[in-house]
MIDOSE-1310 file (N, C-alpha, C; in nm, 2 decimals, decimal comma, always signed):
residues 163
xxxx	-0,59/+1,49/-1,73/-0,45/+1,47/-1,69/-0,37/+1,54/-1,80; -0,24/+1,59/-1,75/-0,19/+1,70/-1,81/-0,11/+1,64/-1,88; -0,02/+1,65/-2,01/+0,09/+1,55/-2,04/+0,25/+1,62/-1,95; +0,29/+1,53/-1,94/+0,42/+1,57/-1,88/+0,55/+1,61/-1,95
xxxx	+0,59/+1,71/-1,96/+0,72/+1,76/-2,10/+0,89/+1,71/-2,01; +0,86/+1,73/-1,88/+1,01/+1,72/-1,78/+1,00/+1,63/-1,72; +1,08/+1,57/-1,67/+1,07/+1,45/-1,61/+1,01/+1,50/-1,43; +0,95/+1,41/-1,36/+0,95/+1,45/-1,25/+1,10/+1,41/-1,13
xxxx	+1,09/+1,58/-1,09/+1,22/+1,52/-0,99/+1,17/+1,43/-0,84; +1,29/+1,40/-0,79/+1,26/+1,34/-0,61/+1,20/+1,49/-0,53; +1,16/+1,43/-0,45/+1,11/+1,53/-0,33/+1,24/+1,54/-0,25; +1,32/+1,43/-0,25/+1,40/+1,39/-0,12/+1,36/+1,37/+0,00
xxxx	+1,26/+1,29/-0,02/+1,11/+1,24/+0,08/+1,12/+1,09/+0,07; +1,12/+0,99/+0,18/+1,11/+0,86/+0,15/+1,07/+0,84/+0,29; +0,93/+0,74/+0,24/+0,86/+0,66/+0,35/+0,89/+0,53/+0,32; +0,89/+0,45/+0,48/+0,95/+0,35/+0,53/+0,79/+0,25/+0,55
xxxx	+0,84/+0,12/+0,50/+0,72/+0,02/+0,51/+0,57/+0,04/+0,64; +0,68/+0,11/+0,76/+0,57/+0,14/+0,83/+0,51/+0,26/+0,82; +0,52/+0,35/+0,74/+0,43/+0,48/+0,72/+0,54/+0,59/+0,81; +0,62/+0,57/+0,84/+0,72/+0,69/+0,87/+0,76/+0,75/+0,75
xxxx	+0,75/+0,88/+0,78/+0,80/+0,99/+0,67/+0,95/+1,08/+0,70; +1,06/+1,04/+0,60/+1,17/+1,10/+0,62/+1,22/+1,21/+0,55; +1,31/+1,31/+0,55/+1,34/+1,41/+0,44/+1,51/+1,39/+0,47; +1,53/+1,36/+0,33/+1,67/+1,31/+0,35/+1,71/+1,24/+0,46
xxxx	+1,67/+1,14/+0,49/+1,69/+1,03/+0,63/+1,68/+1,12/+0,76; +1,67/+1,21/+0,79/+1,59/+1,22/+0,91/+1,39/+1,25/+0,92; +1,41/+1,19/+1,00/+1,24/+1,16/+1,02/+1,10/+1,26/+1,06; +1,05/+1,33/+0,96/+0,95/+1,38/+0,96/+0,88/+1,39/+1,10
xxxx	+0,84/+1,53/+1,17/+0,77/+1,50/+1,32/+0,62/+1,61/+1,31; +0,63/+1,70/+1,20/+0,52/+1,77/+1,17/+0,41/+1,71/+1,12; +0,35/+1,70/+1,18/+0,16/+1,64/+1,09/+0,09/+1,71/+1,06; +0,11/+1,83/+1,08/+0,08/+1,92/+0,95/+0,14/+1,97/+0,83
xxxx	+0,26/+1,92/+0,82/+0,34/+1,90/+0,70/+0,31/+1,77/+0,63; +0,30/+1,67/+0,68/+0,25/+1,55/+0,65/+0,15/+1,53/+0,55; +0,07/+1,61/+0,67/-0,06/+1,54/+0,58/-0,12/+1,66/+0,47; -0,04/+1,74/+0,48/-0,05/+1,83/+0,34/-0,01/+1,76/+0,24
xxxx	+0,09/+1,71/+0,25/+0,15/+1,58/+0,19/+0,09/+1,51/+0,09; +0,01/+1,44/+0,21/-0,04/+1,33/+0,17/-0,17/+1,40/+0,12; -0,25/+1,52/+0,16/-0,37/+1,58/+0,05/-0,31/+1,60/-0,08; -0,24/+1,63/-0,15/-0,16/+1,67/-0,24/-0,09/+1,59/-0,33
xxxx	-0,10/+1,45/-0,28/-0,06/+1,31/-0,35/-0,13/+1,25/-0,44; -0,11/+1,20/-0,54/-0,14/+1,13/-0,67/-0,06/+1,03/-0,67; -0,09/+0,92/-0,78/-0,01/+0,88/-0,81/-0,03/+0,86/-0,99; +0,11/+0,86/-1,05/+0,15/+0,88/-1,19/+0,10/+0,80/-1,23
xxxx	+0,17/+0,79/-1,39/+0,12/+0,68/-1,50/+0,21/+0,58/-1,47; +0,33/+0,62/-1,43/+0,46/+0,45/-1,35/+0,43/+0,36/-1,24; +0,32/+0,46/-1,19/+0,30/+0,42/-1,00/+0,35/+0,44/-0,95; +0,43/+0,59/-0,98/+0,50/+0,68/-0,84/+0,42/+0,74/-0,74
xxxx	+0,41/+0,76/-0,63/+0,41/+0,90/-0,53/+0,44/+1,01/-0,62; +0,34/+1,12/-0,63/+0,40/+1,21/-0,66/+0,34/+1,33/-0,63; +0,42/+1,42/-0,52/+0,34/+1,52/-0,44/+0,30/+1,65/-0,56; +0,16/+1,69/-0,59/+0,16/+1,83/-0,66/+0,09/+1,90/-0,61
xxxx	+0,19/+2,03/-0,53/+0,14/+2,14/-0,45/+0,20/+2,22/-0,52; +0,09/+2,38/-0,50/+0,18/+2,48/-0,48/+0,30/+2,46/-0,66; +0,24/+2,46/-0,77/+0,27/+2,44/-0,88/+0,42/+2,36/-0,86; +0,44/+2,31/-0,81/+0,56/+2,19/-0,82/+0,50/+2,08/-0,79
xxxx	+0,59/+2,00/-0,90/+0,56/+1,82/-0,90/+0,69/+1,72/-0,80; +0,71/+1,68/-0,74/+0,81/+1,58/-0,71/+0,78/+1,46/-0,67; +0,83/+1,34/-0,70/+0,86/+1,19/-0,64/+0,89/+1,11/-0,52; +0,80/+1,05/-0,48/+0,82/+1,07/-0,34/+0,88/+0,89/-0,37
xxxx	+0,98/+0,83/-0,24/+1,06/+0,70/-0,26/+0,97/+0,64/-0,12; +0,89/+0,60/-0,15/+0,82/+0,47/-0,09/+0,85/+0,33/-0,13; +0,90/+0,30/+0,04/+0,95/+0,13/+0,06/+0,82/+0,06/-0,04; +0,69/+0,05/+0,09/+0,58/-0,05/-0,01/+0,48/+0,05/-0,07
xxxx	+0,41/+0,10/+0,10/+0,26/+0,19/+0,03/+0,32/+0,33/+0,10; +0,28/+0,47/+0,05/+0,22/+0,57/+0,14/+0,11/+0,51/+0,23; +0,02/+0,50/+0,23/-0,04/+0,49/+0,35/-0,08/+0,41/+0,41; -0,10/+0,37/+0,53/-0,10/+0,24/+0,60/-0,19/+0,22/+0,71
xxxx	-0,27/+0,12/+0,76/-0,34/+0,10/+0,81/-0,33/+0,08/+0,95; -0,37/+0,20/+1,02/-0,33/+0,17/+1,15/-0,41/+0,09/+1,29; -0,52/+0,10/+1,22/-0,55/+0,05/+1,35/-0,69/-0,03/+1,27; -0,81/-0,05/+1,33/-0,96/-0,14/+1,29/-1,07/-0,14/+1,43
xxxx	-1,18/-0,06/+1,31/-1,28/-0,09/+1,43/-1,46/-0,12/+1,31; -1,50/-0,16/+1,42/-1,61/-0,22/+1,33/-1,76/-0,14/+1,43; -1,88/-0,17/+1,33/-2,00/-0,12/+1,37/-2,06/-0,21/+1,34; -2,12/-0,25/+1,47/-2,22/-0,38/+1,46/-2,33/-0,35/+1,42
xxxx	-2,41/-0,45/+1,32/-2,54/-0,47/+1,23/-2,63/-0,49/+1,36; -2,78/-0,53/+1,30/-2,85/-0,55/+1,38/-2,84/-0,74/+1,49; -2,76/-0,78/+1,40/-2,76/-0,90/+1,49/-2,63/-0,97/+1,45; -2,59/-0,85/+1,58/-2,43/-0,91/+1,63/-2,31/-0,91/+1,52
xxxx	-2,37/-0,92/+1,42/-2,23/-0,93/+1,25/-2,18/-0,76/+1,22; -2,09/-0,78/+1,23/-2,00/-0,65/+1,18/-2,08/-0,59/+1,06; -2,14/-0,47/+1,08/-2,23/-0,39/+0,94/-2,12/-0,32/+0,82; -2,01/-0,26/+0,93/-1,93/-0,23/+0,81/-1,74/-0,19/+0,93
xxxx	-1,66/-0,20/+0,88/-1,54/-0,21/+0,95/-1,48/-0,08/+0,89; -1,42/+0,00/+0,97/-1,36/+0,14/+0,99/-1,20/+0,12/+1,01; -1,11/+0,21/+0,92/-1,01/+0,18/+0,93/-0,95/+0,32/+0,94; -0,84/+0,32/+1,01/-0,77/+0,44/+1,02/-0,63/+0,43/+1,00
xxxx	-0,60/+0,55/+0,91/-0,50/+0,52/+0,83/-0,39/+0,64/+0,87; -0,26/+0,63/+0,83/-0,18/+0,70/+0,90/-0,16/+0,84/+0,86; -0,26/+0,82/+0,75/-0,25/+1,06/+0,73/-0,36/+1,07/+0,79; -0,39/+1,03/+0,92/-0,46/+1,07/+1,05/-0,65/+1,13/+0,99
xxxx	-0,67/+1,01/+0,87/-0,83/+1,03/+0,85/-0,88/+0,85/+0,87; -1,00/+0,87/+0,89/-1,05/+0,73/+0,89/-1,13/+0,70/+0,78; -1,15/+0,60/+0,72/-1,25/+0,58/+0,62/-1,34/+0,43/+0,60; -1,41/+0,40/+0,56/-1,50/+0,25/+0,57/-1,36/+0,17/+0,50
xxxx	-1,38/+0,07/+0,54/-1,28/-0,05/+0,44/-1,39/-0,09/+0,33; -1,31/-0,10/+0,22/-1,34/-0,15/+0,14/-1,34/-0,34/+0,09; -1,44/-0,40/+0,16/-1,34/-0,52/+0,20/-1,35/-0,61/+0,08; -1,40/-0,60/-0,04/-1,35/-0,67/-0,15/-1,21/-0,65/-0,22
xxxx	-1,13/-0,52/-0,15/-1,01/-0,52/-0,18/-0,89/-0,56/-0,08; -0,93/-0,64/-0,02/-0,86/-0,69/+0,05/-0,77/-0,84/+0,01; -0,64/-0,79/+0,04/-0,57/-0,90/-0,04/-0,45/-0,94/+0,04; -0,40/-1,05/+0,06/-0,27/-1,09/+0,15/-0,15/-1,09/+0,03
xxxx	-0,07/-1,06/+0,05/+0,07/-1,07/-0,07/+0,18/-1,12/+0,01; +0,31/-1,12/-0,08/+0,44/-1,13/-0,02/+0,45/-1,13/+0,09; +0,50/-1,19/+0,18/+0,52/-1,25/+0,32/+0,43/-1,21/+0,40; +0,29/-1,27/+0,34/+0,17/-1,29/+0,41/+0,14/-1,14/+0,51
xxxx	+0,16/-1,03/+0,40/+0,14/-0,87/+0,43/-0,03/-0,87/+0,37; -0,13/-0,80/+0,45/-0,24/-0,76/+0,43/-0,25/-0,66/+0,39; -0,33/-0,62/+0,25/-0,35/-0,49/+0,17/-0,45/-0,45/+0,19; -0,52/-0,31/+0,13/-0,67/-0,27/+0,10/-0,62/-0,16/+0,01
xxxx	-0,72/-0,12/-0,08/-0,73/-0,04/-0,09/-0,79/+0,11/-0,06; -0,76/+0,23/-0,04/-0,82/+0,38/+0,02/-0,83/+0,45/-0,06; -0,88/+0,61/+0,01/-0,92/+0,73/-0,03/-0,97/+0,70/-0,21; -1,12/+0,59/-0,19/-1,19/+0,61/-0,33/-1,14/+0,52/-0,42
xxxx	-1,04/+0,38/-0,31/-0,96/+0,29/-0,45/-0,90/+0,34/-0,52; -0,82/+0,44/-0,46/-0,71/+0,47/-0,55/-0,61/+0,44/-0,52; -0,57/+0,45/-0,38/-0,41/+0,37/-0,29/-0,42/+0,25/-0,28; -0,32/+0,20/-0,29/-0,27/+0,08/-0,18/-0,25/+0,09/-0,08
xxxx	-0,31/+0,02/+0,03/-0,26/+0,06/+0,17/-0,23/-0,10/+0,29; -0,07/-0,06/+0,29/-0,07/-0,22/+0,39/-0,10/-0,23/+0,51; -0,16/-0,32/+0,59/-0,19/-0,33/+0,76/-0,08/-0,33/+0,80; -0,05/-0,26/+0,96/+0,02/-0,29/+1,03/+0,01/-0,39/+1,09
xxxx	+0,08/-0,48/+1,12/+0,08/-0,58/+1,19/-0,02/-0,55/+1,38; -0,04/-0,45/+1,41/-0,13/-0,49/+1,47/-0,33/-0,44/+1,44; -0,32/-0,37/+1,34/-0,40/-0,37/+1,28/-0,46/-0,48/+1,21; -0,33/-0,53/+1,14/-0,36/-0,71/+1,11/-0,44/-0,77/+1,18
xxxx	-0,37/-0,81/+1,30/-0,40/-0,87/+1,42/-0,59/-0,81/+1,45; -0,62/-0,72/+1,48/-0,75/-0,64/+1,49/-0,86/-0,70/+1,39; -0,82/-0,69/+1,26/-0,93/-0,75/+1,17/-0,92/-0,91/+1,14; -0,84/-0,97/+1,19/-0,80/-1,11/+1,20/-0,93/-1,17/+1,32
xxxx	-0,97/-1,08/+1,42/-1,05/-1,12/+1,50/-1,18/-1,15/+1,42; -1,25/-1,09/+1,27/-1,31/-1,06/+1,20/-1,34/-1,17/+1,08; -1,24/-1,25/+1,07/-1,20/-1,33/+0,97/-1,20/-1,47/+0,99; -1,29/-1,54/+0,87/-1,36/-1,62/+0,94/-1,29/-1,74/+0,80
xxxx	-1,30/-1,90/+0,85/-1,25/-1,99/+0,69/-1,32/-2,06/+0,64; -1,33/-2,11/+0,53/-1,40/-2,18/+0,47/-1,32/-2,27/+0,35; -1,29/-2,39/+0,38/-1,25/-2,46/+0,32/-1,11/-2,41/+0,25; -1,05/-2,35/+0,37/-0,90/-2,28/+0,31/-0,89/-2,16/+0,24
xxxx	-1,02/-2,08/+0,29/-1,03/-1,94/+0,19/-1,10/-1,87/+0,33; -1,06/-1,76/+0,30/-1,06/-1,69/+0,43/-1,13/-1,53/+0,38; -1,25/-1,53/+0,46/-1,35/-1,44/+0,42/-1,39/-1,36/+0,54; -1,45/-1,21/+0,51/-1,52/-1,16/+0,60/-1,61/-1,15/+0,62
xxxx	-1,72/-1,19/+0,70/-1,88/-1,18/+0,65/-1,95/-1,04/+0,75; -1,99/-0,95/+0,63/-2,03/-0,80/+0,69/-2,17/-0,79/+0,60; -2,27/-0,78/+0,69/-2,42/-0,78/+0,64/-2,42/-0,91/+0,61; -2,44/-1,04/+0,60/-2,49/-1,15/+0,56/-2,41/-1,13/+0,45
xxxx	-2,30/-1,12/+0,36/-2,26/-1,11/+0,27/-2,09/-1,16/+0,33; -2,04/-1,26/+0,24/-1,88/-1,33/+0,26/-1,80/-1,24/+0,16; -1,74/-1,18/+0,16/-1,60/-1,11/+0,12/-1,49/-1,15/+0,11; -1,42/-1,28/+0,03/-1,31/-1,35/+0,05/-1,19/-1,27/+0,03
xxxx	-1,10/-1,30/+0,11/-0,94/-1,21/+0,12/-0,90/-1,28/-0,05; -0,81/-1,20/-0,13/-0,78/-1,23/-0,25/-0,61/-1,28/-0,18; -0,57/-1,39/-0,23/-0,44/-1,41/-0,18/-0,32/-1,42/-0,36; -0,24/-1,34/-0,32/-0,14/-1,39/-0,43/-0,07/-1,48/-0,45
xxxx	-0,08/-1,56/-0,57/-0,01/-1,69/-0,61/+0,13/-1,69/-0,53; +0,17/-1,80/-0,49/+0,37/-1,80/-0,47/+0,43/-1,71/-0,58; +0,55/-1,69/-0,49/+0,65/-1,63/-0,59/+0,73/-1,76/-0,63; +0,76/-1,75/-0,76/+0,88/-1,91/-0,79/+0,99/-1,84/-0,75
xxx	+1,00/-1,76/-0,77/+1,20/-1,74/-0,72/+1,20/-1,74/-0,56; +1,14/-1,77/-0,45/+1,10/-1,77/-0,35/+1,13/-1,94/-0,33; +1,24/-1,97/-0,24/+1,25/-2,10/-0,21/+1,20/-2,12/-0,07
């Protein structure tokens, strides 16, 4: 990692909780601009977005995550249990979930982490709904069981300033 001498500027790029990509408030329709994008994304030492293409750095203004979980599918083991669960994410690549990072936060939003544990990525609400089919309780903790093995969802404490 390089040290940084300038500050990094905005892209004048801002994605919206659902994975919509805007430039200056109108809304991104190229997916090959996109997902150049999103190959070319890092994130900083702050926990910015920050696109580096083409020797320029800039800031990208993300509501929660860049990438988001669009949809869920699973591959059944030999007897009937999910072997491992496939997720497809909105810069149009799929990759295994990783399901020990799975965590429910702030208004009961479903996370994981992608591309190698290095993003954050929140479910869509019907993606939600999809691995919810998967999701099984146990004495008020809520786990997934893939290969004979339970993977409990990590849930974040209350917020106190939250009445």
């Amino acid at each position: 990692m390089t040290a940084q001498c300038e500050p990094i500027p905005p892209c004048l790029i801002s994605i919206d909780k659902e994975g919509r990509w805007y430039h200056q408030g109108a809304e991104m329709i190229h997916r090959e601009f996109i997902r150049l994008f999103f190959q070319n994304m890092e994130l900083d030492s702050e926990g910015r977005y920050v696109i580096n293409w083409d020797d320029t750095r800039c800031y990208v203004d993300v509501e929660d995550t860049a990438f988001v979980v669009t949809s869920v599918s699973l591959d059944r083991g030999s007897r009937r249990q999910p072997s491992r669960i496939k997720i497809s994410l909105n810069d149009d690549t799929q990759e295994v979930l990783s399901p020990d990072t799975l965590r429910v936060e702030k208004d009961h939003v479903l996370y994981c982490t992608v591309k190698s544990d290095v993003f954050p990525a929140r479910f869509t609400r019907a993606a939600y709904y999809q691995l919810a089919e998967f999701v099984e309780e146990d004495g008020g903790r809520y786990f997934l069981s893939l290969n004979g093995r339970r993977h409990y969802i990590a849930t974040s404490p209350p917020d106190p300033d939250r009445s």
